[in-house]
C-alpha positions as CSV (number, residue, x, y, z in Angstrom):
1,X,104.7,-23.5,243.1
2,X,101.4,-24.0,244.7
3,X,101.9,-21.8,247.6
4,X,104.0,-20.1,250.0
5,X,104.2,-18.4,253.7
6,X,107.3,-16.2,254.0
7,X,107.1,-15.6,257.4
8,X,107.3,-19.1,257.9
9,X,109.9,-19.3,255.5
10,X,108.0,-22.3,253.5
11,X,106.6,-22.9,250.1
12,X,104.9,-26.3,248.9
13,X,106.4,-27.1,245.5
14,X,104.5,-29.8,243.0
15,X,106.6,-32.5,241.1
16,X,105.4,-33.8,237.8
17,X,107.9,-37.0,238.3
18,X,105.9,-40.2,238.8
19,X,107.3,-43.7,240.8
20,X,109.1,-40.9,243.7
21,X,109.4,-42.3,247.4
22,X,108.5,-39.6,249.7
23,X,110.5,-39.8,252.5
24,X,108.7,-40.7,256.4
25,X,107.9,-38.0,258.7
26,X,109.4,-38.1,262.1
27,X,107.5,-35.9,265.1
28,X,109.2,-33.1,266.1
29,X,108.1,-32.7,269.6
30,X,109.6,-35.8,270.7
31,X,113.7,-34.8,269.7
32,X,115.5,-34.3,272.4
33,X,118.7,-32.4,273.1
34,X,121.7,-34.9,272.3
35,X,119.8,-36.3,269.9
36,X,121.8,-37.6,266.4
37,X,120.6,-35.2,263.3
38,X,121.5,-36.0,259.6
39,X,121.1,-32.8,256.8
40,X,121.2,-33.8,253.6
41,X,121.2,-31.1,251.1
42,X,123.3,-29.1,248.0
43,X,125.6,-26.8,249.5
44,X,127.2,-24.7,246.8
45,X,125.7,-26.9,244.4
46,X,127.0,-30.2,245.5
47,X,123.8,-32.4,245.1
48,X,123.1,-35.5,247.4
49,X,125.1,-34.0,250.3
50,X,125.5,-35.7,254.0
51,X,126.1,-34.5,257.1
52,X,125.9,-35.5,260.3
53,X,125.7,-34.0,264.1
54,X,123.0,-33.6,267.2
55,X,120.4,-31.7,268.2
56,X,122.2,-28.7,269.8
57,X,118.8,-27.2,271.2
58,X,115.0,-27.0,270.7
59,X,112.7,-24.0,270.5
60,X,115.5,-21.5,269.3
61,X,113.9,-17.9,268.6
62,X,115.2,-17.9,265.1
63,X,114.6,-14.7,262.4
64,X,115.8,-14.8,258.8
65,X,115.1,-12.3,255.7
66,X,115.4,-9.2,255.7
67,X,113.0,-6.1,257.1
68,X,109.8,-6.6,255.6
69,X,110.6,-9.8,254.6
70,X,111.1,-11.1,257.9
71,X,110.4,-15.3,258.7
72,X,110.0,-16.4,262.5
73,X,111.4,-19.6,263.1
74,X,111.1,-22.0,266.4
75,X,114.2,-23.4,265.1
76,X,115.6,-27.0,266.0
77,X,119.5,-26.0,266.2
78,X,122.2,-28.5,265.1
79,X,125.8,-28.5,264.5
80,X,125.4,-30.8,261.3
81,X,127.4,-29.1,258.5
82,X,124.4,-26.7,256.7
83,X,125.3,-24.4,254.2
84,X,124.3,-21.9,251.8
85,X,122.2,-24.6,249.2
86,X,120.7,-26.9,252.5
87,X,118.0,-24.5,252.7
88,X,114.6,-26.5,251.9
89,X,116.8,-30.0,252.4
90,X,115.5,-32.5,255.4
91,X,116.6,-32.8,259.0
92,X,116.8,-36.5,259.5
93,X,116.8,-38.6,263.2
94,X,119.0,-41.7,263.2
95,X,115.9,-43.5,261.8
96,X,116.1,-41.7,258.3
97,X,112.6,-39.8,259.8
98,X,112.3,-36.6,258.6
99,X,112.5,-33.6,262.0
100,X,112.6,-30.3,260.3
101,X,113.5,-28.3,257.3
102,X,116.5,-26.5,256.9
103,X,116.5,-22.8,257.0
104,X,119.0,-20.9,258.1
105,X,122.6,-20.6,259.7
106,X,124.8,-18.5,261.6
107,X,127.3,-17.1,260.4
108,X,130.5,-14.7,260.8
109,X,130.0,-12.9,257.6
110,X,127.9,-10.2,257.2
111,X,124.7,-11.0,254.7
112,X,124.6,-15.0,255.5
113,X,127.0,-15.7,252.9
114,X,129.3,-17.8,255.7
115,X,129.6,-21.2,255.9
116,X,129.1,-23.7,258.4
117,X,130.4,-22.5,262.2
118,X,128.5,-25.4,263.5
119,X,125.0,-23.3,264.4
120,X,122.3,-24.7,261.5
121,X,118.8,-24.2,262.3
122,X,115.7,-26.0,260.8
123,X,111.9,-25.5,261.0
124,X,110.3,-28.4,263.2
125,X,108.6,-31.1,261.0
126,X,105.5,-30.3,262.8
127,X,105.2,-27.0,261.9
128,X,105.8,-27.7,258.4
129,X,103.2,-30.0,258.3
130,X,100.3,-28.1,259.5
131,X,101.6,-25.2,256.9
132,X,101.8,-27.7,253.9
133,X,98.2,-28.7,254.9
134,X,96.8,-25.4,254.6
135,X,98.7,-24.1,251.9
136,X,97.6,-27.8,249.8
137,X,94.1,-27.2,250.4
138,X,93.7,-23.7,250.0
139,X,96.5,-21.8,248.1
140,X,97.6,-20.0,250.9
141,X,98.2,-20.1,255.0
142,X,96.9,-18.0,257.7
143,X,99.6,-16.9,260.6
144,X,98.4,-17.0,264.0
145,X,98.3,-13.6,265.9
146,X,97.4,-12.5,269.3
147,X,96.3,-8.7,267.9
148,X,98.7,-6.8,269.6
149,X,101.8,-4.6,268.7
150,X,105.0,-5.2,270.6
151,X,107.1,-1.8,272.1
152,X,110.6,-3.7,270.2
153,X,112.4,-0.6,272.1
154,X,111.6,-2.9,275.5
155,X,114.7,-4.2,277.0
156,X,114.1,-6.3,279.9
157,X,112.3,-9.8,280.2
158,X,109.6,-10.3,278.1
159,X,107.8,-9.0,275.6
160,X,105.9,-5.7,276.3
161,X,102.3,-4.8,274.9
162,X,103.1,-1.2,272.6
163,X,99.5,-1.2,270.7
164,X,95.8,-3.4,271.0
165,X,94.6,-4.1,268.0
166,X,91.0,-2.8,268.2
167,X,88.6,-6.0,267.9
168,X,91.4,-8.5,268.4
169,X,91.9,-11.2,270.7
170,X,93.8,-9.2,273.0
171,X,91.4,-6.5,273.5
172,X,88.8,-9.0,273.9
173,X,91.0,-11.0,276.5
174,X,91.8,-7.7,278.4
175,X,95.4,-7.3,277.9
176,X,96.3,-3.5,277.7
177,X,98.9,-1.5,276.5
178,X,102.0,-2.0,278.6
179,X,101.4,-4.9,280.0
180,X,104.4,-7.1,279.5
181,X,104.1,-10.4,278.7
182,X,106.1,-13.5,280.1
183,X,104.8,-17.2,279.6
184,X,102.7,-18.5,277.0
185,X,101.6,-22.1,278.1
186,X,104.5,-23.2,280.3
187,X,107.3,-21.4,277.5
188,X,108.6,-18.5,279.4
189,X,109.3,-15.4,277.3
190,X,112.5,-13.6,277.2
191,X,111.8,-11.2,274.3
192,X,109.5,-10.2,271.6
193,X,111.0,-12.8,269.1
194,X,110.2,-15.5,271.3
195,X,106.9,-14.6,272.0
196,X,106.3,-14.5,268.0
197,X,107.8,-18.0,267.4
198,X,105.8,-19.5,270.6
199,X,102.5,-18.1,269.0
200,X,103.2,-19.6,265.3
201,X,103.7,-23.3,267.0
202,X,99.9,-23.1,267.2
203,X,97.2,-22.4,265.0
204,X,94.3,-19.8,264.6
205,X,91.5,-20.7,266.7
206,X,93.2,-22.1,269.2
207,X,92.9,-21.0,272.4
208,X,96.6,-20.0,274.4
209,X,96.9,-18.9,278.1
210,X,99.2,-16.4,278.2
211,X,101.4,-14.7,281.3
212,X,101.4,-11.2,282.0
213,X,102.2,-9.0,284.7
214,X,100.6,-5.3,284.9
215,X,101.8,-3.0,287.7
216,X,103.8,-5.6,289.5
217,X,101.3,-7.9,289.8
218,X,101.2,-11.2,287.6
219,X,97.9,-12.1,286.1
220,X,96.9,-14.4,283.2
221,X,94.7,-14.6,280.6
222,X,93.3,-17.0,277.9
223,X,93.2,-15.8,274.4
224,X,91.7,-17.4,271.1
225,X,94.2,-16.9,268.6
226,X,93.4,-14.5,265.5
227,X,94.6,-15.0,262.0
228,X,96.5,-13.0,259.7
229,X,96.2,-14.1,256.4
230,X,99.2,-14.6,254.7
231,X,100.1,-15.6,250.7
C-alpha cells in the first residue's frame, strides 16, 4: 500500500505483476444522467463480475464508514448491480472508459451488509485521479477545507457556520459564525454534507466563491481553500 485518504475513501495499491494493461480513463465531468454504466467487480467473492445499468444521478452527497471514520463522497449513483466485494472495482461508460470507483450502496439492512436495491454509488474518476497523484508523489493527500465548523443541529437549507477556525480561510474571507451558507460556485447547498462533498471536488489552493446569507441579506465571498492534511 503506498498510501491512503479515508475520508475520501481511497488507497493507491502497488502491483509487482509486469506485462498488466491499465485500463483508459474516462472524464467524469462529462457523464450525463441516462448515461449507460458497466461495474465490474467480486461481489461475495465472485471474481470478474459484470454488470450493467445508467447513470441514475451526478453529484450525490454520499457518507460511508463509520463516526470517526467517516469518507465524503460526491458520488456518481447507478442502478448497476454493486455489492458487498465491488468496492475499489471500476465504473465503466459504454466505451470500456473508466468514470468512477465503486464505493458504497444502499441498502435495507442495517450495517451495509444488503445487497443490491439498485442505489450503487462510485467516486468520480476525476477525483480519484487528483488523489492518486498526490498520494504517488508524496505518501499521503491533503483534504481541502474552508476552516470552519458546521452547527450539524441546523435544519433548514444550507449549511450554517457553528465555529471560525482562527487563521483559516474563513476568518480571513470574513464569514462569521452563523452565517449560513448556500451556493458554492453555481452548486446550491442543501445541507452540511453537501457542502463537504462540493469542497473536496477541488483542491487546496484553489480559490472557491462561496454563497452566504447573514441577517437576511445574501452576500458572497471568495475563499482560498486550506488544507488538512490527511494520511
Amino acid at each position: 500500500v503506498v498510501g491512503t485518504n479515508e475520508s475520501y475513501d481511497l488507497a493507491v495499491v502497488k502491483v509487482k505483476e509486469s506485462g498488466l494493461q491499465p485500463m483508459a480513463l474516462g472524464n467524469s465531468a462529462n457523464i450525463a444522467v441516462g448515461d449507460s454504466a458497466i461495474a465490474i467487480g467480486a461481489p461475495l467473492g465472485l471474481d470478474g463480475t459484470v454488470t450493467y445499468g445508467i447513470i441514475s444521478a451526478v453529484d450525490r452527497p454520499v457518507t460511508t464508514g463509520t463516526q470517526g471514520d467517516v469518507s465524503y463522497i460526491n458520488a456518481i449513483q447507478t442502478d448497476a448491480a454493486i455489492n458487498p466485494g465491488n468496492s475499489g472495482g471500476p465504473l465503466l461508460d459504454a466505451a470500456g472508459r473508466v468514470i468512477g470507483v465503486n464505493s458504497a450502496i444502499a441498502t435495507l439492512i442495517s450495517g451495509g451488509e444488503g445487497g443490491s436495491i439498485g442505489l450503487g454509488f462510485a467516486i468520480p474518476v476525476n477525483s480519484a485521479k487528483r488523489i492518486a497523484e498526490e498520494i504517488i508523489a508524496t505518501g499521503s493527500a491533503s483534504t481541502p477545507v474552508i476552516g470552519v465548523t458546521l452547527d450539524l443541529s441546523y435544519t433548514d437549507d444550507g449549511a450554517k457556520v457553528g465555529e471560525i477556525n482562527k487563521g483559516g480561510p474563513s476568518e480571513d474571507a470574513g464569514l462569521l459564525k452563523g452565517d449560513i451558507i448556500i451556493k458554492l460556485g453555481d452548486r446550491v447547498i442543501n445541507d452540511s454534507t453537501e457542502l463537504v462533498v462540493a469542497i473536496r471536488e477541488f483542491a487546496p489552493g484553489d480559490p472557491v466563491v462561496i454563497g452566504f446569507t447573514r441577517g437576511g441579506v445574501t452576500r458572497e465571498v471568495t475563499i482560498k481553500l486550506g488544507s488538512a492534511e490527511a494520511s
